[in-house]
C-alpha positions as CSV (number, residue, x, y, z in Angstrom):
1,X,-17.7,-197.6,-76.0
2,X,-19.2,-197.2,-79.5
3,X,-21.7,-199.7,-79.0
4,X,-22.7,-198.1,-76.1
5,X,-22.7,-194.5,-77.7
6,X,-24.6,-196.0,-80.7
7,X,-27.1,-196.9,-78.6
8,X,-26.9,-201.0,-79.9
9,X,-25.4,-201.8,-76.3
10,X,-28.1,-201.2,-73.4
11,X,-26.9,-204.4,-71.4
12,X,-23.7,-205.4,-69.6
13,X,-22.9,-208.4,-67.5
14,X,-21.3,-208.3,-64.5
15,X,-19.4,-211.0,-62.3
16,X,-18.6,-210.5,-58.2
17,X,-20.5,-207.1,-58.3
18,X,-18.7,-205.4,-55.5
19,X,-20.9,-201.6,-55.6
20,X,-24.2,-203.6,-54.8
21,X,-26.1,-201.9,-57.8
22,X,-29.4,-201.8,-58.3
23,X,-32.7,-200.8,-60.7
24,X,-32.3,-197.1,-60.7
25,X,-28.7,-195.9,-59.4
26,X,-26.8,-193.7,-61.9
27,X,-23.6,-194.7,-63.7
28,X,-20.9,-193.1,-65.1
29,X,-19.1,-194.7,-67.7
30,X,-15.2,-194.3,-68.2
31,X,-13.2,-195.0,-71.0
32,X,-10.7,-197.5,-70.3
33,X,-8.3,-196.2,-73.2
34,X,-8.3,-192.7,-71.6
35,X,-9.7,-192.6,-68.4
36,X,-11.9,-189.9,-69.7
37,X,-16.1,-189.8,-69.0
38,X,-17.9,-190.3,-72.0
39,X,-22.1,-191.0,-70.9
40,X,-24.1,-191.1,-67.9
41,X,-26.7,-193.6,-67.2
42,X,-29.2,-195.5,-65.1
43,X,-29.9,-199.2,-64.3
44,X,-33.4,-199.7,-65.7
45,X,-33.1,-203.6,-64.2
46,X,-31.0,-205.7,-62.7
47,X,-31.5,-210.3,-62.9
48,X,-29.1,-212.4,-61.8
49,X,-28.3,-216.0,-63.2
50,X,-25.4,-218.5,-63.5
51,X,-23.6,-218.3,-66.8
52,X,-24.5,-221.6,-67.7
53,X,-27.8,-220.5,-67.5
54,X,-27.6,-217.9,-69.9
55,X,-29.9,-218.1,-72.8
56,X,-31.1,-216.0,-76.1
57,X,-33.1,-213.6,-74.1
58,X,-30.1,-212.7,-72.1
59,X,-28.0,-211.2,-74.8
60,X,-30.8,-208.6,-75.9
61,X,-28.6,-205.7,-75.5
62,X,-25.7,-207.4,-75.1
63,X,-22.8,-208.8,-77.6
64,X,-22.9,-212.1,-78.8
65,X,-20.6,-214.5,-78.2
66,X,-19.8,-217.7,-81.3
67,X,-20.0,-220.2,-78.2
68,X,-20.6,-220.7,-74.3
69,X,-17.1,-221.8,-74.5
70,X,-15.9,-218.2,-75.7
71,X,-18.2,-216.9,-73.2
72,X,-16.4,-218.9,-70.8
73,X,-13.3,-217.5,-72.1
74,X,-13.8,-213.9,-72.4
75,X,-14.6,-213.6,-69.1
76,X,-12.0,-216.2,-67.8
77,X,-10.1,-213.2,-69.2
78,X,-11.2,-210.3,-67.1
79,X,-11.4,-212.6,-64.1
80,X,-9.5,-215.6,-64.0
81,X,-9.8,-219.1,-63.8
82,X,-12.1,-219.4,-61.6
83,X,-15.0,-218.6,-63.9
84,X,-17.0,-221.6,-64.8
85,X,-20.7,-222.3,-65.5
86,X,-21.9,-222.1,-62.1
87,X,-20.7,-218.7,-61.3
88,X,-23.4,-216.3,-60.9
89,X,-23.3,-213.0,-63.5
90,X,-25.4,-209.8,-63.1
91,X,-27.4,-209.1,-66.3
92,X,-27.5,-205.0,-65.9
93,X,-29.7,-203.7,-68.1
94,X,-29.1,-199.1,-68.6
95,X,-30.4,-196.2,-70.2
96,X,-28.0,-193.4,-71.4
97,X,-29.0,-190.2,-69.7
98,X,-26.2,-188.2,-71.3
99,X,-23.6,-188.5,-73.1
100,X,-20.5,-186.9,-72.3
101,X,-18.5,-185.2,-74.9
């Protein structure tokens, strides 16, 4: 949430996307901690890629991981073991419209 507030985060990934989102829908973003709004904002653009594929480029808004093997593991996290290399990831790329106090 900082780095999103800050403004240093303009990019999240995203794996089995079930909301079909696309370049220009509107977000609201929800604090986990609280379940509280805290910005508004809209896709700018949207590429998918497998993360094995991910390179430099990718992480341009984005926070870096020390390895692809913590990559793997991070997201291993959120979704389980059957995250691997091959499994496609949604690169979401967002403006803040507002931000939600």
């Amino acid at each position: 949430m900082p780095l999103v507030i800050s403004g240093e985060k303009t990019s999240t990934w995203r794996l089995f996307d079930d909301k079909d989102l696309k370049a220009g829908d509107e977000l609201i973003f929800i604090n986990q901690a609280n379940g509280k709004e805290f910005a508004m904002a809209q896709i700018i653009s949207i590429k998918e890629k497998n993360l094995g594929e991910i390179n430099d480029s990718d992480f341009s808004g984005h926070e870096r991981f020390e390895s692809k093997e913590k990559m793997l593991e991070t997201y291993q996290s959120y979704y389980g073991d059957k995250v691997n290399e091959d499994m496609p990831v949604k690169i979401i790329d967002f403006k803040i419209l507002q931000k939600i106090e």
